[in-house]
N, C-alpha and C positions, 0 to 999 in steps of 0.2 A: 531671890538669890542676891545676897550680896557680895563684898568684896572677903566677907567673913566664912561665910558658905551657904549651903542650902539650908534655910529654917522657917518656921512660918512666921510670918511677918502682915503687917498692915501697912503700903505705902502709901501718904499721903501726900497729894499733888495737889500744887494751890499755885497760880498765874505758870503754869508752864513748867515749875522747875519740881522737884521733888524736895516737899517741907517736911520731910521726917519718914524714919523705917522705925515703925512702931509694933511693940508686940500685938501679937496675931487679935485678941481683944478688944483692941484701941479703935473702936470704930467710930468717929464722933456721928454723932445725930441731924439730922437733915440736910445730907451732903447726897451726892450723889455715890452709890457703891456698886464695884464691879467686882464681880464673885469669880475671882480665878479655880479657884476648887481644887483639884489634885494637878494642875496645869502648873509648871516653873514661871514665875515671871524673870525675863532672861533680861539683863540690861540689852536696848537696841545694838545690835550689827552695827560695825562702823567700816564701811569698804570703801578704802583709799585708793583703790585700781578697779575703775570700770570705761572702759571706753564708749562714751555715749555717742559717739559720731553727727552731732548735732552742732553747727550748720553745714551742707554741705554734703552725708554719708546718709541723711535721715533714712534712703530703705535699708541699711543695716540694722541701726536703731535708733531713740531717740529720744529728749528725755521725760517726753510721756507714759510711754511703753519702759524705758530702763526704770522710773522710780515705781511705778504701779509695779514692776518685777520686784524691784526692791524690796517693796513693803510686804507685799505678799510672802516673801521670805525672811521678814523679819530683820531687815536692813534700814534704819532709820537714817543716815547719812550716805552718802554717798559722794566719792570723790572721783571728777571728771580727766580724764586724761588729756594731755594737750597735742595730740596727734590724730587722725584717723577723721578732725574734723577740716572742714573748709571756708575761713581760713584755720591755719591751727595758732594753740594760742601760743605764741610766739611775741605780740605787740600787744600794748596798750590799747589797741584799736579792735585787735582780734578780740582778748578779752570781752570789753562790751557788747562785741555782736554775740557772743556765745551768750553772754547772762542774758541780752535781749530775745536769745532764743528760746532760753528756758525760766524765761519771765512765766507764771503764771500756768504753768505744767508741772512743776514737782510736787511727788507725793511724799516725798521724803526730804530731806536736808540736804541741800548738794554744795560742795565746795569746787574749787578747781585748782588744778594745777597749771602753772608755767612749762613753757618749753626752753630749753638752753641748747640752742643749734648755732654754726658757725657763723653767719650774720647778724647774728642778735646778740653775740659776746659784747662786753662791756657796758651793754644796754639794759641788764636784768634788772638794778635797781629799781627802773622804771618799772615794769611790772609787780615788783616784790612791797612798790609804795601803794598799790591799789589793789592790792590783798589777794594776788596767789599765796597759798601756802608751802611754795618750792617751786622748785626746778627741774623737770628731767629730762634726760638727756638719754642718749643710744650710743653705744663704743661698736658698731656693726650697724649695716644697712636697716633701715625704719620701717622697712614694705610700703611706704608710699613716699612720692617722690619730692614733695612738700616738708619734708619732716627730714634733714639731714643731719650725718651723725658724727659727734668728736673724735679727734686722730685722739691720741695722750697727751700731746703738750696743749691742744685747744683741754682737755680733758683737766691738766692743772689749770690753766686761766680763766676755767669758768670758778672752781674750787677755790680759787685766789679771789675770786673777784664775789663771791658770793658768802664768803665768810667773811669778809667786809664788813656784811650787813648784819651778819647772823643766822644766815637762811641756811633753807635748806636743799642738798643738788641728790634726786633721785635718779639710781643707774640702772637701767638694761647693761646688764653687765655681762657683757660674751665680746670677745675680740674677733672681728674678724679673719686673721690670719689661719687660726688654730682651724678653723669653717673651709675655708679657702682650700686650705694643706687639705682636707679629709675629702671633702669634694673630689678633687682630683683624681682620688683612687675611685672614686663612683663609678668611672664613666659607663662599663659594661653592667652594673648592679641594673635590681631590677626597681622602678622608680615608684613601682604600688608597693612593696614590699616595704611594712615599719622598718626594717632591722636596717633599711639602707639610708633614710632620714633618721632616724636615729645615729646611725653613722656617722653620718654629714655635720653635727653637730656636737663635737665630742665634749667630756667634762672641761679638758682642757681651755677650750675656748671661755668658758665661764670661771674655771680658776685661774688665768692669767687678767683677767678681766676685774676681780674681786682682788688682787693682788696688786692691781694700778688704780684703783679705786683705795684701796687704805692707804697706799703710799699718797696719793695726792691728798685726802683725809689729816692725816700725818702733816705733811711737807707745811699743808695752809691753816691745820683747824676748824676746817670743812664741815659741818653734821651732814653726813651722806648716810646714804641708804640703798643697799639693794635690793632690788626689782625682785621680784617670782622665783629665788632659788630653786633649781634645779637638781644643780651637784651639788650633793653631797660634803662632798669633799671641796668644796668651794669653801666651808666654815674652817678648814687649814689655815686659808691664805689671808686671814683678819689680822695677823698677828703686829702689824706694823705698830710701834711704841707710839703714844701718841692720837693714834687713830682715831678720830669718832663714828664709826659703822654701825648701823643699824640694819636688820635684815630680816624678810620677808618671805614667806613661802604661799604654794593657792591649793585647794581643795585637792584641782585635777593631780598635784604630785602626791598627795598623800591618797588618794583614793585606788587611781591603775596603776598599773606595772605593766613595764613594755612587753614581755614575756607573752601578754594574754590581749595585745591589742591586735585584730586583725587586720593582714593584708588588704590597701586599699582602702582601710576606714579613717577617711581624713577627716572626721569628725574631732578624733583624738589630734590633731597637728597642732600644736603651740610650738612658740621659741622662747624660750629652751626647752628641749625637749620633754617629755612624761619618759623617764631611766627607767633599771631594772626595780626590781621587786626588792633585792637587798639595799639598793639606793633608798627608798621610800622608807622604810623600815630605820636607816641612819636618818631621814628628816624628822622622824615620828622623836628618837630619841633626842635628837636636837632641839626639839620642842621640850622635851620632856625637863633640858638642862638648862631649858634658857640661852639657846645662844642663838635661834630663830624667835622673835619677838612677835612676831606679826603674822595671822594668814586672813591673806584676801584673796580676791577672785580672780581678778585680771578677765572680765569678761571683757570679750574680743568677737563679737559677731561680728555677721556678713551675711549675704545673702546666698540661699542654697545653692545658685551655678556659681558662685566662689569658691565652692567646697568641693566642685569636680575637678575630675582627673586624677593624676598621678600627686604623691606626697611632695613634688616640687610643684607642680603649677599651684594645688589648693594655697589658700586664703591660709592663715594660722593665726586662730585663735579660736578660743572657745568661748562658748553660750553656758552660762553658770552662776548669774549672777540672783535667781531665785530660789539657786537650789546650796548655796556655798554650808549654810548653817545644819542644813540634814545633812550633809556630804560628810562634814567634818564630826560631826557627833556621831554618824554612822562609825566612821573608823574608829573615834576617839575612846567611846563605849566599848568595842571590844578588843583595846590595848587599854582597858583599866581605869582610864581618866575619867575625871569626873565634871560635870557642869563650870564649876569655878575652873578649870584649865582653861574651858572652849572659851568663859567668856575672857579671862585673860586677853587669848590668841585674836580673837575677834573683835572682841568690841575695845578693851581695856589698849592694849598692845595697838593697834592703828593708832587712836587717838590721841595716846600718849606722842607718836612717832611725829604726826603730823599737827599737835599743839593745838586740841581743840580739849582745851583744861572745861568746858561746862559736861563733856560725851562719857560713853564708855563704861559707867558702870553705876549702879544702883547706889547714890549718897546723895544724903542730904545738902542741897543747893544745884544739885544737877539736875540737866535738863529731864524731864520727862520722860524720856524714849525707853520703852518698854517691849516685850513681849511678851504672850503668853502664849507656850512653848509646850506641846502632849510632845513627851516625851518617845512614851511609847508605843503609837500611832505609826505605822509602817507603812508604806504604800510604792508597789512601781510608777518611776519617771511615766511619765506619756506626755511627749514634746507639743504634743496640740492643743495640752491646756496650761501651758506655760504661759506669761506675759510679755517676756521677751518677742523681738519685734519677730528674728526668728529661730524656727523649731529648730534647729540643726543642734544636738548638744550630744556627747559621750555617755551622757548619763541615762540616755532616751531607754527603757525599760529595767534599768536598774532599780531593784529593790532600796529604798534608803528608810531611815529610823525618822522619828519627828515627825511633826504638823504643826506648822506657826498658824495659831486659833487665829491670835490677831496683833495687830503692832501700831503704839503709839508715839505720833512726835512732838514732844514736850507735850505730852497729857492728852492731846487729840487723838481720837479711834482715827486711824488713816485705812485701816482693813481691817472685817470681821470675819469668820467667818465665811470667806470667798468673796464677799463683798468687799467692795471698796465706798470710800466716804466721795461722796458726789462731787467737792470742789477741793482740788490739791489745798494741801495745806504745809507742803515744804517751804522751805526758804532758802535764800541762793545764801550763799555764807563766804565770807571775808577775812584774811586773816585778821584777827588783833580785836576783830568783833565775834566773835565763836565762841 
């Protein structure tokens, strides 16, 4: 599969990179050859949002278990989040301990992001010179207490200060206020019940959020980017002249509808929320027009008593990062779309976003990263053979389309077949060297 469409082809891979897409005969002679057969070769997954929690979180996850997830699902890259770990990456200092922690464990490609929190303003350069690929940031509370989050004017001063350089500032884009105001009215709701966390967290709070995000865009010439849309109706509030906005959605919003999540199952919890059914159906078509660019996972484990209780106490986030590629071809296949969309949304549209020009799709001089992709291989979730550190996920018996056979990075088998290749073979990745 290329960037042309689905056709038969011969790719030839020589030191890592992909030396040509040659018609389906071109097989030269005493090389090694792998017989995809009626199997897609899918350019590799590029996941820009995964929360590895490595150092510091490792029994949520970590990035042995996240990239062996990876691969197995057909994710050749993978981008680290700069929260949820300890320390988080915030300094110069954090940075290293994180690579040093995922020295010589990846199975896939990992890059990292930067964090932009209120003591480390004016400081970003310093990280952005030792190769984070951005900046992100929270306009609302982080869920943990290390990780704090911009008022609006700290909100332009990182935007100021980071278009400086060129960079890039990623948003969790929801305002607190809008959160606060709907709260309030809670207080006698019932706290198992979806419809009342779904409450708690109205569209508002993410369209007044996406609305001070392009104006600060605007204001500095910022490349920003939002985080895991939600609403909908949040693609209204881009309109600032000027802007540079980019914007992202995850499997979990294109897959359920709050309609049909039950009471109590705090599996389904993220922020922002999983909307109604007619919500999902306006992402699907946002997708369709291009003004959602990107879908990644935003996987966000924790471990199983974080996920008890009521829909305020649990943990929010979801376990997905193996399953992102069946998820979205599930839905995408029966609203019409064809292979070249998914790999757009997936692999193309990340990479583009986060400036990794070798990723993303099947051409000549790019890296390697591969899959081979049965299409039409179905099978129910069962969270106990997932590689994720752990089984807690929404997806746990749902029927989904696909089976990633196997997935290479820059030409290396990293998974076959349920196998995995015995010594990782990712590499930690740097801006300006990717």
């Amino acid at each position: 599969m290329t960037p042309d469409g689905v056709r038969e082809a011969c790719v030839h891979v020589a030191d890592g990179r992909i030396e040509r897409v040659a018609p389906f005969d071109d097989v030269p002679s005493r090389v090694p050859l792998v017989e995809a057969g009626d199997r897609v070769i899918f350019p590799g997954v590029v996941d820009t949002h995964v929360h590895v929690n490595e150092p510091g979180r490792t029994e949520w996850e970590g990035f042995e278990t996240a990239t062996r997830a990876a691969a197995a699902g057909g994710v050749t890259t993978i981008f680290d989040m700069p929260l949820n770990s300890i320390p988080p990456t915030t300094t110069v200092d954090a940075l290293r301990e994180k690579r040093s922690a995922a020295e010589g464990k990846a199975h896939v490609d990992v890059g990292f992001w930067g964090g932009a929190v209120p003591d480390d303003l004016g400081h970003l350069r310093e990280l952005h010179d030792v190769g984070v690929f951005g900046f992100k940031c929270f306009l609302c509370p982080s869920g943990v207490d290390e990780f704090g989050s911009l008022g609006l004017e700290q909100l332009g001063a990182a935007a100021a200060e980071i278009a400086a350089f060129d960079g890039l500032l990623i948003v969790h884009a929801e305002l607190p206020e809008p959160i606060e105001r709907a709260t309030r009215g809670l207080e006698d709701a019932d706290p198992f019940a979806y419809r009342t966390y779904l409450s708690s967290r109205p569209p508002e709070a993410e369209e007044e959020a996406i609305a001070a995000v392009a104006e600060a865009s605007a204001a500095t010439g910022c490349r920003t980017h939002v985080l895991h849309l939600s609403a909908a109706t949040g693609l209204d509030d881009l309109a600032s002249p000027g802007a540079r906005v980019s914007v992202e959605t995850c499997p979990h919003y294109l897959t359920f509808a709050a309609e049909e999540i039950p009471d109590g199952a705090t599996e389904y919890k993220c922020a922002p929320p999983i909307r109604g059914a007619e919500n999902r159906e306006r992402l699907w078509e946002a997708l369709r027009d291009g003004r959602i660019a990107a879908v990644v996972s935003d996987h966000s484990p924790c471990t199983a008593d974080l996920k008890a209780g009521s829909f305020f106490d649990a943990w929010g986030g979801i376990g997905s990062l193996e399953l992102g590629l069946r998820a979205v071809w599930t839905q995408a296949r029966a609203r019409g779309f064809a292979f070249e969309d998914v790999a757009r949304w997936m692999s193309e549209g990340p990479a583009v976003i986060a400036g990794l020009e070798r990723k993303g799709a099947i051409v000549e001089g790019r890296d390697a990263d591969l899959v081979l992709f049965e299409p039409d291989v179905g099978s129910e979730v069962d969270p106990i053979v997932l590689h994720h550190r752990s089984p807690v996920t929404p997806y746990a018996a749902r029927r989904l389309d696909g089976r990633v056979w196997a997935t290479y990075v820059r030409g290396v088998e990293v998974f076959a077949d349920g196998r995995f290749r015995d010594e990782p073979a990712g590499r930690l990745l740097s801006r300006g060297a990717a």
